[in-house]
C-alpha positions, 0 to 999 in steps of 0.5 A: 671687165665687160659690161654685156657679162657683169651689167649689175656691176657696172650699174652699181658701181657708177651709183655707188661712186656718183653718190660716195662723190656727192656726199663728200660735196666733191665736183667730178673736177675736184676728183679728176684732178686728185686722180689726174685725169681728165673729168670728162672721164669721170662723168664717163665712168659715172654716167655712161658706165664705162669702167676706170682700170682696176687700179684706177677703181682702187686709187678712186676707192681710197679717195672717196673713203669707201671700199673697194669693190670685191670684184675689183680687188680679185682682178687687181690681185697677182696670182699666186703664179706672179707672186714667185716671179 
């Protein structure tokens, strides 16, 4: 997903994570390592917009125990085509 084509995502989407992580009184360590990745990765995706892959913003999701995004799981979804494969 390109920032330049979905900026209100973007910026949503690091607010929206940042603040889920606060309020769970999680560290960007405490996270990357239930992810396994590294956390300057995480402040990335946080601070500087960059977007996880639509799986990783799933698996984040399901960590922070919020939903998520529409966007994200229209992206993430086989298409019918893939379906009967």
């Amino acid at each position: 997903m390109d920032r330049m084509l979905y900026p209100g995502f973007v910026d949503s989407f690091a607010a929206d994570m940042k603040n889920a992580r606060q309020d769970r009184l999680l560290t960007l360590q405490d996270v990357a390592r239930k992810m396994g990745v590294n956390p300057n990765q995480l402040w990335e995706w946080e601070e500087r917009g960059v977007l996880p892959t639509p799986d990783q913003i799933v698996r984040l999701a399901k960590l922070l125990g919020i939903e998520p995004p529409n966007t994200c799981l229209l992206y993430t979804s086989p298409s019918p085509r893939d379906r009967t494969r």
